[in-house]
C-alpha positions as a LaTeX table, in Angstrom:
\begin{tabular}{lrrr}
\hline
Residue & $x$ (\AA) & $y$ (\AA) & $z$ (\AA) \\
\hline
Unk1 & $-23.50$ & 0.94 & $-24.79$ \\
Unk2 & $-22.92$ & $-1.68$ & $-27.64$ \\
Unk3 & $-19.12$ & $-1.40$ & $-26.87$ \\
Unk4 & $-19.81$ & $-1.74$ & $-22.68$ \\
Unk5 & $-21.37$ & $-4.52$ & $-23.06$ \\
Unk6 & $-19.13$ & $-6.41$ & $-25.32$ \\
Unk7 & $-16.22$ & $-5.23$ & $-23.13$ \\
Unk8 & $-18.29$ & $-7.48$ & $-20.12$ \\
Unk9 & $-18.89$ & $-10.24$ & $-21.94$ \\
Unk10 & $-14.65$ & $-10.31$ & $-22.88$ \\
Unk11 & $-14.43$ & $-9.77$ & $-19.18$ \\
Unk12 & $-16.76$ & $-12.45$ & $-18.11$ \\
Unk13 & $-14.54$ & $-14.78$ & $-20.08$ \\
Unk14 & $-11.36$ & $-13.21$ & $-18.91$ \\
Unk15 & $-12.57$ & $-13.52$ & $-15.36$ \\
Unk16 & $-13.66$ & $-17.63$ & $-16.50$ \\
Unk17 & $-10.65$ & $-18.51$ & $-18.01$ \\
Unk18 & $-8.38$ & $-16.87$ & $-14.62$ \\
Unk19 & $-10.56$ & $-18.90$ & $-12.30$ \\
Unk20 & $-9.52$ & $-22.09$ & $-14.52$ \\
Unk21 & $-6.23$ & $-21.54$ & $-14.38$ \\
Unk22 & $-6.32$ & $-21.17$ & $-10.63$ \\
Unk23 & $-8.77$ & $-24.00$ & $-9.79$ \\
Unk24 & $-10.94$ & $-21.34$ & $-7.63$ \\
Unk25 & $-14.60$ & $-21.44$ & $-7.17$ \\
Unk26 & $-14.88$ & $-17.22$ & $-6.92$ \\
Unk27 & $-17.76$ & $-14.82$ & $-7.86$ \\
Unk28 & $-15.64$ & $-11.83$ & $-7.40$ \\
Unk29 & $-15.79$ & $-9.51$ & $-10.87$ \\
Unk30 & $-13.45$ & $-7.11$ & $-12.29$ \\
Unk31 & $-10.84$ & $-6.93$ & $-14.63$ \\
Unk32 & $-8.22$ & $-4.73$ & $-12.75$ \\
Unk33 & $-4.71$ & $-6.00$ & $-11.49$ \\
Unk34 & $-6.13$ & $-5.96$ & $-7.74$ \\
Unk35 & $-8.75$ & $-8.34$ & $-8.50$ \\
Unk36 & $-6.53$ & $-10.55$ & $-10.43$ \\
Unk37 & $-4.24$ & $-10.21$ & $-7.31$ \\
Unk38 & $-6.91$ & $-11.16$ & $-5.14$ \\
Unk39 & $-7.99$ & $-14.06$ & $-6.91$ \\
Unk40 & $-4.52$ & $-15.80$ & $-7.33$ \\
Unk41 & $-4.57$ & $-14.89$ & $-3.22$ \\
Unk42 & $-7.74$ & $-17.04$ & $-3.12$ \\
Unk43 & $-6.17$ & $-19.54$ & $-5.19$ \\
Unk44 & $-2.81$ & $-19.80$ & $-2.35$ \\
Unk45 & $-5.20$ & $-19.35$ & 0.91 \\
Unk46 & $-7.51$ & $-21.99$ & $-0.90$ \\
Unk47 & $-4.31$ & $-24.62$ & $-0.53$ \\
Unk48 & $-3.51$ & $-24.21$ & 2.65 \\
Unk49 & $-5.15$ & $-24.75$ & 5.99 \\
Unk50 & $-4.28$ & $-21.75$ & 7.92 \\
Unk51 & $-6.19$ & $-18.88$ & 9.47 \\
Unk52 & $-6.79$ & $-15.90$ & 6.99 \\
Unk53 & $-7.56$ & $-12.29$ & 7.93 \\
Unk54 & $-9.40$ & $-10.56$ & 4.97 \\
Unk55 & $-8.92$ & $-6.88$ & 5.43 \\
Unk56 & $-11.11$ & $-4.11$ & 3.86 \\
Unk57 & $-13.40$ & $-0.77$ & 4.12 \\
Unk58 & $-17.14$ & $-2.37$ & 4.49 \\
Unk59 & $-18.71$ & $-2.72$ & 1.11 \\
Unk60 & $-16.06$ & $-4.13$ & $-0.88$ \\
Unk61 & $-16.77$ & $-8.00$ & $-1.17$ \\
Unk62 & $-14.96$ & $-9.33$ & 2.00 \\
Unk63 & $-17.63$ & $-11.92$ & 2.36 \\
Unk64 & $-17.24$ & $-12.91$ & $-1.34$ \\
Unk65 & $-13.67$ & $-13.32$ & $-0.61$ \\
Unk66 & $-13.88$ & $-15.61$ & 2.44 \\
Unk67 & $-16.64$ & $-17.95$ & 0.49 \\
Unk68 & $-14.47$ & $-18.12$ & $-2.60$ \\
Unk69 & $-11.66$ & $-19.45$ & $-0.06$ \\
Unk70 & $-14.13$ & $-22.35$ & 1.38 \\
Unk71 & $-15.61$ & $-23.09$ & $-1.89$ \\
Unk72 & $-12.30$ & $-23.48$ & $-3.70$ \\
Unk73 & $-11.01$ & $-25.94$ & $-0.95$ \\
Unk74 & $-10.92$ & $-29.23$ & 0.01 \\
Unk75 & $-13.53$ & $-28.08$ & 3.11 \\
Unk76 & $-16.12$ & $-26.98$ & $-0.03$ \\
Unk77 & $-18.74$ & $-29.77$ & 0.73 \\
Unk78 & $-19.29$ & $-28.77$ & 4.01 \\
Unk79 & $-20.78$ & $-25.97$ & 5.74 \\
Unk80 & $-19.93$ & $-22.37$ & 5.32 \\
Unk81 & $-21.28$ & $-20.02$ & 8.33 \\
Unk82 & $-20.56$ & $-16.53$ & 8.55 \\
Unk83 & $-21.01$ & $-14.21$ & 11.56 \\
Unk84 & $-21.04$ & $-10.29$ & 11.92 \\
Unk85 & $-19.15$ & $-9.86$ & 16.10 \\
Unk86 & $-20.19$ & $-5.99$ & 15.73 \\
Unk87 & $-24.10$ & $-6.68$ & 15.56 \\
Unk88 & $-24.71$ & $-8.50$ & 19.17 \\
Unk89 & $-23.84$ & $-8.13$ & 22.50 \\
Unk90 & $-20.55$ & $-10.09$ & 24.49 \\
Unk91 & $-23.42$ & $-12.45$ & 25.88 \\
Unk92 & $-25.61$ & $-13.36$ & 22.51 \\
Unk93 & $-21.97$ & $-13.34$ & 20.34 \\
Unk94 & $-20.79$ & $-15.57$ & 23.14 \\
Unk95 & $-23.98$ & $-17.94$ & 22.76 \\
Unk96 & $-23.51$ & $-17.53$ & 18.62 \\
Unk97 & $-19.90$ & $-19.07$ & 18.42 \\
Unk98 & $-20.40$ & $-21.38$ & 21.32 \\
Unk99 & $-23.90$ & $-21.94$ & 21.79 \\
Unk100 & $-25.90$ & $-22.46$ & 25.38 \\
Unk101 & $-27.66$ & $-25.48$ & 27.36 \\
Unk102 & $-31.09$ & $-25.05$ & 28.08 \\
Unk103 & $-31.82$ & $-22.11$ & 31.15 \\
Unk104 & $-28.33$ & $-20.82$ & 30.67 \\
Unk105 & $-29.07$ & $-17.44$ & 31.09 \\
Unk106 & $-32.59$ & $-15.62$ & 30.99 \\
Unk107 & $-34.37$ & $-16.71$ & 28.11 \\
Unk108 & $-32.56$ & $-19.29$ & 27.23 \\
Unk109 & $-35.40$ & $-21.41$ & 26.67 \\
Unk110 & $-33.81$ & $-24.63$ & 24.57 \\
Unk111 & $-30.40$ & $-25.97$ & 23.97 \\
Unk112 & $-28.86$ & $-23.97$ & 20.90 \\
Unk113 & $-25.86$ & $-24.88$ & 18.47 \\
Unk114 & $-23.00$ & $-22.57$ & 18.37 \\
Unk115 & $-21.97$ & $-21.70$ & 14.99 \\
Unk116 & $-18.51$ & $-23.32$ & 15.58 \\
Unk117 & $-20.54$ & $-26.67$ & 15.87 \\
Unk118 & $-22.56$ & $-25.99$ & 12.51 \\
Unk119 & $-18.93$ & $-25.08$ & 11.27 \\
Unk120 & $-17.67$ & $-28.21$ & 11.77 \\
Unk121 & $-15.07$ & $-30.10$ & 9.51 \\
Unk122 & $-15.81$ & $-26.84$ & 6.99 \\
Unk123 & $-15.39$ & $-23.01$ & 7.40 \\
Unk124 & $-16.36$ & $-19.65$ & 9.60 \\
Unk125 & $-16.06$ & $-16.56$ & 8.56 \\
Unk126 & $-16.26$ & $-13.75$ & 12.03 \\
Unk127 & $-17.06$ & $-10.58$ & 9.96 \\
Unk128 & $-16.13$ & $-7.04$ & 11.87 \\
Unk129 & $-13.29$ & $-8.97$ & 13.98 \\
Unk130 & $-12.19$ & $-6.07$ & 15.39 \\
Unk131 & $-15.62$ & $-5.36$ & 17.09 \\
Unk132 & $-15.08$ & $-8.85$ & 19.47 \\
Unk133 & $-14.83$ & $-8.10$ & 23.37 \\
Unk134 & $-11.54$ & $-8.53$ & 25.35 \\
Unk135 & $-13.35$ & $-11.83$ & 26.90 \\
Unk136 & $-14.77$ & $-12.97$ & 23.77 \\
Unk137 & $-11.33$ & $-12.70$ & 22.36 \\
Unk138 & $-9.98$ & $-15.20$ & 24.96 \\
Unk139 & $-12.31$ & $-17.70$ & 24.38 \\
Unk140 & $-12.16$ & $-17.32$ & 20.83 \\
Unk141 & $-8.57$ & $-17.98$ & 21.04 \\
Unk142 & $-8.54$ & $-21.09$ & 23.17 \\
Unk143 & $-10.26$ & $-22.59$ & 20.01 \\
Unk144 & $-8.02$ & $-21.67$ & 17.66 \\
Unk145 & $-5.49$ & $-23.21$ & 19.61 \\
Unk146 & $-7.28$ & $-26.39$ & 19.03 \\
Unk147 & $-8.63$ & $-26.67$ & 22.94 \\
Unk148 & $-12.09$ & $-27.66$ & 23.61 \\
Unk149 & $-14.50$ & $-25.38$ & 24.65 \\
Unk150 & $-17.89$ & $-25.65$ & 25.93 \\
Unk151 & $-21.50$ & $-24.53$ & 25.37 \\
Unk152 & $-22.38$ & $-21.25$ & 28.07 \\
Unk153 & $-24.53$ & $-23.30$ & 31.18 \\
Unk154 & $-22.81$ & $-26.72$ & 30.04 \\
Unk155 & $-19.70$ & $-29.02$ & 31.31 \\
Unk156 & $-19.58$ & $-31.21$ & 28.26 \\
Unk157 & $-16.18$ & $-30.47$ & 25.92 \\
Unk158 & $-16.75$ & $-30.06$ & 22.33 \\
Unk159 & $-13.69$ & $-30.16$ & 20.06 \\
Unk160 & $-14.23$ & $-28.81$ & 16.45 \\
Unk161 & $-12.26$ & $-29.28$ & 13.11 \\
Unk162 & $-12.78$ & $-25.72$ & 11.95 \\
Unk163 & $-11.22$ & $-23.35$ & 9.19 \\
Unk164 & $-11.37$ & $-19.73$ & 10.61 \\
Unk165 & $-11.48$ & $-16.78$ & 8.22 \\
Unk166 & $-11.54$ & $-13.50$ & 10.42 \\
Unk167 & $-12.32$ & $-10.08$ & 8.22 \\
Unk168 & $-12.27$ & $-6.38$ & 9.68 \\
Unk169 & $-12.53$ & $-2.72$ & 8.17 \\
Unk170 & $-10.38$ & $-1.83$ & 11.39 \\
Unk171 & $-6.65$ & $-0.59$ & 11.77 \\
Unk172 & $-5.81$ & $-3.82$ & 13.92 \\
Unk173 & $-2.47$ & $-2.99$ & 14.48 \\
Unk174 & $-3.58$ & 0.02 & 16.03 \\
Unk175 & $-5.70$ & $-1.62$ & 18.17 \\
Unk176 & $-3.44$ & $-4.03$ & 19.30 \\
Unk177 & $-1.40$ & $-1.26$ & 19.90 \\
Unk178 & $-3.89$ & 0.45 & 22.21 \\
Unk179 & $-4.70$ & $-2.54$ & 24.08 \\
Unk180 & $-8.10$ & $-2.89$ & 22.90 \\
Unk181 & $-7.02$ & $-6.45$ & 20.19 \\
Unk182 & $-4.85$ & $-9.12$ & 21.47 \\
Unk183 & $-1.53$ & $-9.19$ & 20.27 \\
Unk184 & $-1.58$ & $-13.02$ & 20.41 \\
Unk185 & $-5.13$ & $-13.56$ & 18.68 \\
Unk186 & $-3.99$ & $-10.76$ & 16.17 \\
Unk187 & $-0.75$ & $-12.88$ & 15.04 \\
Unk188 & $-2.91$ & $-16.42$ & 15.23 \\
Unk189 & $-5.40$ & $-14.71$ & 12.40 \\
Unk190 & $-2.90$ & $-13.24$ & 10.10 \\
Unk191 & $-0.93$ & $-16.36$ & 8.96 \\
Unk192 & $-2.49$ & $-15.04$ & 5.70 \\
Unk193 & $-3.51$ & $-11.61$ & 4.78 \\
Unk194 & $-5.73$ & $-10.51$ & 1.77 \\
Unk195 & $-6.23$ & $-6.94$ & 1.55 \\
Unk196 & $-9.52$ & $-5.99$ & $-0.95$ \\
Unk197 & $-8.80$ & $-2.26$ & $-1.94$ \\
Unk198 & $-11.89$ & 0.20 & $-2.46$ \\
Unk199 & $-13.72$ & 0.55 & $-5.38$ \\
Unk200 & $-12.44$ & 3.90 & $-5.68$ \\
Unk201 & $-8.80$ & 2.35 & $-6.56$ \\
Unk202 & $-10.43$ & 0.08 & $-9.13$ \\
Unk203 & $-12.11$ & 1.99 & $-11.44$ \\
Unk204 & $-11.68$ & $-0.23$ & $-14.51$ \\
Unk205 & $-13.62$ & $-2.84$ & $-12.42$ \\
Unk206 & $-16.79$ & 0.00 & $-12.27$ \\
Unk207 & $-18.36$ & $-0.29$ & $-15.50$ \\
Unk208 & $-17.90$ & $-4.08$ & $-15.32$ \\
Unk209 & $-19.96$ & $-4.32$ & $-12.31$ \\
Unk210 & $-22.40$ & $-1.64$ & $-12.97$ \\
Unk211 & $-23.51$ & $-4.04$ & $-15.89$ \\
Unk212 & $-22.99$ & $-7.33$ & $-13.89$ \\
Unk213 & $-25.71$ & $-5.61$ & $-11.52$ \\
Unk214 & $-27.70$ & $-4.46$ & $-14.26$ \\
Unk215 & $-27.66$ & $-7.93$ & $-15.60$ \\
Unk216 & $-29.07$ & $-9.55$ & $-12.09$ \\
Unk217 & $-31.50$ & $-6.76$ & $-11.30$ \\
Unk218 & $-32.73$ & $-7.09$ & $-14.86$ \\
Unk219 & $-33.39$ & $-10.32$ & $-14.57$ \\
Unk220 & $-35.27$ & $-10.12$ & $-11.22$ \\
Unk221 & $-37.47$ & $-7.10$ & $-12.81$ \\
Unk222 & $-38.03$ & $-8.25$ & $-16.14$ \\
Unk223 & $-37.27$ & $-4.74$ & $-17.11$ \\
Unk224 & $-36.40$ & $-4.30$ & $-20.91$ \\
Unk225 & $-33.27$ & $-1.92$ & $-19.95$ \\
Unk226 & $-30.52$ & $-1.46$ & $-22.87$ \\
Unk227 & $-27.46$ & $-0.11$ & $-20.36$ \\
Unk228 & $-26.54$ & 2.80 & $-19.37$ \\
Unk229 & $-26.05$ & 6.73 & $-21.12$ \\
Unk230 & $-22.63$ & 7.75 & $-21.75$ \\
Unk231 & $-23.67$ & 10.46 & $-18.96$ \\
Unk232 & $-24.60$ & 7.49 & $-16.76$ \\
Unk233 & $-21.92$ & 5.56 & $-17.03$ \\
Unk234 & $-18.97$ & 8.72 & $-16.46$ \\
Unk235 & $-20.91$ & 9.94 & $-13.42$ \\
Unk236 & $-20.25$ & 6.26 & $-12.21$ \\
Unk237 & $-16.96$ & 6.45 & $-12.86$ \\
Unk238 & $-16.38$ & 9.71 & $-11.40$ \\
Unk239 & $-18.05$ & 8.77 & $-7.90$ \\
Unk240 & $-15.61$ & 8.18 & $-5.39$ \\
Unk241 & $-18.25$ & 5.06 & $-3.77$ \\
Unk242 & $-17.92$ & 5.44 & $-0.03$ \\
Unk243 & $-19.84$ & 2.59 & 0.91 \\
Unk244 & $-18.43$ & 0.22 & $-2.19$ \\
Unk245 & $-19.34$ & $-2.25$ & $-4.16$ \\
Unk246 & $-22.32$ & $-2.39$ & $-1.88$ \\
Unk247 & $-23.39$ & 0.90 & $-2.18$ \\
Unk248 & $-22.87$ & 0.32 & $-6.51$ \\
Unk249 & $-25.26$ & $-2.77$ & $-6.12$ \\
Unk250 & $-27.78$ & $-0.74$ & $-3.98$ \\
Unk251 & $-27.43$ & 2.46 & $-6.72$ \\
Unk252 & $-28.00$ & $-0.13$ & $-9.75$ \\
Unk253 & $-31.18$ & $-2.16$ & $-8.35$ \\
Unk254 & $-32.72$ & 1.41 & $-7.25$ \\
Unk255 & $-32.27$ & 2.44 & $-10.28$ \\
Unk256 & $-33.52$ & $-0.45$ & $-12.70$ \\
Unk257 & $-36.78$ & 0.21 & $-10.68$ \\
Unk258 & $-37.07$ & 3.76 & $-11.30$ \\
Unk259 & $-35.52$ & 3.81 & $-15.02$ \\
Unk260 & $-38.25$ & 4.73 & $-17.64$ \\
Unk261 & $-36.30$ & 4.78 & $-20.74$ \\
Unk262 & $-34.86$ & 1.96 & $-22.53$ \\
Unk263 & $-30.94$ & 3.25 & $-20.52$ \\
Unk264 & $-29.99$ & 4.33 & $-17.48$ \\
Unk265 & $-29.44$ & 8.06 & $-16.97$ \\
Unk266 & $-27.65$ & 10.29 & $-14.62$ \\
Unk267 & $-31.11$ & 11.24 & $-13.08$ \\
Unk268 & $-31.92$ & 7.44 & $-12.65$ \\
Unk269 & $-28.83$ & 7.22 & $-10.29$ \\
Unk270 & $-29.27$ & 8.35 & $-6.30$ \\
Unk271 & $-25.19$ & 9.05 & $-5.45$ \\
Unk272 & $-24.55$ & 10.58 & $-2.25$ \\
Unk273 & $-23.52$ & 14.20 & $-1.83$ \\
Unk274 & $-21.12$ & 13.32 & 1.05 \\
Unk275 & $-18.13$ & 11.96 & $-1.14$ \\
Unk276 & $-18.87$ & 13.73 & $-4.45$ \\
Unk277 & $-16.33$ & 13.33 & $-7.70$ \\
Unk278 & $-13.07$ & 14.62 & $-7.38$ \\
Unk279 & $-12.81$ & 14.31 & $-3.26$ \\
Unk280 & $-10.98$ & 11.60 & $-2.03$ \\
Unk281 & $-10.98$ & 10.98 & 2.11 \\
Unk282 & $-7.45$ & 11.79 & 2.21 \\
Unk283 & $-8.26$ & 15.37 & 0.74 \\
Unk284 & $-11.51$ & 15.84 & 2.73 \\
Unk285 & $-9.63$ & 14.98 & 5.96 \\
Unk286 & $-6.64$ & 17.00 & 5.27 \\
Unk287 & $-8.56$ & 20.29 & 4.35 \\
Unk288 & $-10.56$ & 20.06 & 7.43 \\
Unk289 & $-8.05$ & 18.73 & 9.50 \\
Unk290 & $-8.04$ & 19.38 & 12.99 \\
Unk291 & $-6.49$ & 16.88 & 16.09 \\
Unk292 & $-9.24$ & 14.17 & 16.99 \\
Unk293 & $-9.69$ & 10.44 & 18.02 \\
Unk294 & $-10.67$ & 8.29 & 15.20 \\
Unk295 & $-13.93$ & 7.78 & 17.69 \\
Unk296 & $-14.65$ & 11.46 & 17.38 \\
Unk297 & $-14.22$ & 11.35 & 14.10 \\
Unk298 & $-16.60$ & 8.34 & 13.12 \\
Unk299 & $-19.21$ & 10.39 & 15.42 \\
Unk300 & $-19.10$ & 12.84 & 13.96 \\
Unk301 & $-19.62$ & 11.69 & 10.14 \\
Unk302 & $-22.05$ & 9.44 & 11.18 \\
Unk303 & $-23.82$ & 12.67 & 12.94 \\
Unk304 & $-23.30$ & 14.41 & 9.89 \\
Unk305 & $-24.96$ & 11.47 & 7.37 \\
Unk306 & $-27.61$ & 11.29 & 9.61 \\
Unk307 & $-28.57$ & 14.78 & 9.33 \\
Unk308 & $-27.81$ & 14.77 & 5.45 \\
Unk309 & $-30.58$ & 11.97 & 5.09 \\
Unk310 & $-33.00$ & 12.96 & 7.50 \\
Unk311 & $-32.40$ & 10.36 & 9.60 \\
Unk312 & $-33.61$ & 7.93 & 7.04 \\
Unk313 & $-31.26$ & 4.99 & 9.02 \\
Unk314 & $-31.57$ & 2.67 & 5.88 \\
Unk315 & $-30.18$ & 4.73 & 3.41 \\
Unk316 & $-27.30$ & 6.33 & 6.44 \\
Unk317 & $-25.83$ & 2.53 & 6.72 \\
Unk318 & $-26.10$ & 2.59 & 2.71 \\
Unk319 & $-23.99$ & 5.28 & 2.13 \\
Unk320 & $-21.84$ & 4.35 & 5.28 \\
Unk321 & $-21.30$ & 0.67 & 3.96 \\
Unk322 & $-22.06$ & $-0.66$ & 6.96 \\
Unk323 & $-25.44$ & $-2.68$ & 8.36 \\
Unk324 & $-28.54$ & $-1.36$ & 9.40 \\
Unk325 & $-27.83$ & $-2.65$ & 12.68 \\
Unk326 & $-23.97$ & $-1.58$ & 13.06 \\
Unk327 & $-26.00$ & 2.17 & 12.73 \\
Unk328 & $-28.05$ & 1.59 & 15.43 \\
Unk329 & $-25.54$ & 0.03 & 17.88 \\
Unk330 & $-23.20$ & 3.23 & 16.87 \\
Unk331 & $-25.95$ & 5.48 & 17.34 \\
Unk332 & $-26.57$ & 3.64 & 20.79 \\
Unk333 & $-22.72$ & 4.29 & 21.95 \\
Unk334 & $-21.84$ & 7.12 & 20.80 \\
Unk335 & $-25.02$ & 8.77 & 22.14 \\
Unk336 & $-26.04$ & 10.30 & 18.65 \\
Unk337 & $-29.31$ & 12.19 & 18.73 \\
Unk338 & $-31.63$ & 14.21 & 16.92 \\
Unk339 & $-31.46$ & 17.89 & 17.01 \\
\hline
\end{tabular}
């Protein structure tokens, strides 16, 4: 344990001493080549004014990414706003990005700010891109253009100054493909790409954030906890982390709670039996292959995690990596049920 946590402080200053070289602002920890990759990616997309598409599985830090681009740009002193397309409707994302006059639509009770307004002369990130409706997508892409657009129930044009960052779990090119993404809007959001691989493919960076978590949960707690067990810390290792860095952070803080030793233990650590060591997606899907839509597919392991926890919806979007409410608006199309 002595050893861990010496090897995070050398990383702390390792991670320290790359941000100073590269002038970033970035709370993204790890040691491995990806995340030095990733921030020397922040550092380029940090220069530069253009549109960046962040692409990742949900979990891995793609909002850390997008706010270490703002704050490590010449747009830092100005507002940040992030947005998540896949948690409203076409008509409330609509009234998000754009805003709405007063008795634009039922219940529109007051004039409201659209988030590209609040965004102004700084940064927005549109989490879960791929989620936006073909009309949405239109609009959306008039602005990017640079047109004006206007607030739903008004006439007045409102021109914004406003550095987009777009992020998606999705295979874009596949919907593109499938007409269900503009080609157009696809090719104005990639002028710059940075891809944020799982945790799975970083497992040098596991042990440095399993203490980094320990660290902040400790501090919250005021728990007197050492580190981790040897047994701990391989069964961390040896998790394949479906849900990500998210799902790590979520393991951690549970377990800093329920810990009632002076270290971590295996027992202290809820891991889900869904992805267990040694399986990798790629082998799960090709042992149980059979031909399917990814649709049917994301049913049916959704179906399948919700059964596993007892339809406890909480810890289903934990081990999904997704939101609480990206479960219920999947449940909701898909027409998922309880048997």
């Amino acid at each position: 344990r002595e050893e861990l946590a010496q090897n995070l402080t050398q990383v702390r200053t390792e991670n320290y001493q790359l941000r100073e070289r590269l002038g970033i602002q970035s709370e993204i920890v790890g040691r491995s080549e990806a995340i030095v990759k990733i921030n020397e990616e922040i550092a380029r997309a940090a220069a530069s004014k253009a549109t960046v598409l962040i692409r990742g599985e949900s979990g891995v830090g793609k909002e850390l990414v997008a706010r270490a681009v703002h704050y490590s740009s010449p747009r830092r002193d100005h507002t940040f706003v992030c947005l998540n397309c896949a948690a409203l409707s076409e008509e409330l994302l609509a009234s998000e990005l754009f805003g709405h006059e007063k008795g634009a639509f039922t219940g529109a009770y007051e004039r409201k700010i659209g988030k590209f307004e609040l965004a102004h002369q700084g940064t927005i990130m549109l989490d879960e891109i791929g989620e936006m409706s073909p009309g949405i997508q239109a609009k959306f892409l008039r602005v990017l253009e640079g047109h004006p657009f206007e607030r739903l129930g008004g006439s007045k044009a409102i021109k914004v100054d406003v550095r987009v960052i777009a992020a998606t779990n999705r295979d874009l090119e596949k919907e593109v493909a499938e007409g269900r993404f503009r080609r157009d809007l696809f090719f104005r959001l990639r002028v710059l790409e940075i891809v944020v691989p799982p945790l799975r493919k970083r497992v040098d960076d596991i042990p440095v954030l399993a203490y980094y978590f320990l660290n902040k949960f400790r501090e919250e707690t005021g728990r007197k906890i050492k580190g981790f067990t040897q047994r701990a810390m391989d069964r961390l290792v040896s998790y394949r982390w479906p849900g990500n860095v998210r799902e790590l952070k979520n393991v951690i803080e549970r377990a800093v709670v329920l810990c009632r030793g002076d270290a971590i233990d295996q027992e202290d650590l809820l891991l889900s039996s869904l992805n267990t060591a040694g399986d990798t997606a790629d082998a799960m899907i090709e042992s149980a292959y059979r031909p399917c839509s990814l649709a049917e597919l994301e049913k049916a392991h959704i179906a399948a995690t919700l059964k596993h926890t007892d339809w406890n919806k909480s810890r289903s979007a934990m081990i999904l990596g997704i939101e609480r409410s990206t479960l219920d608006r999947k449940i909701r199309r898909y027409g998922i049920t309880r048997e």
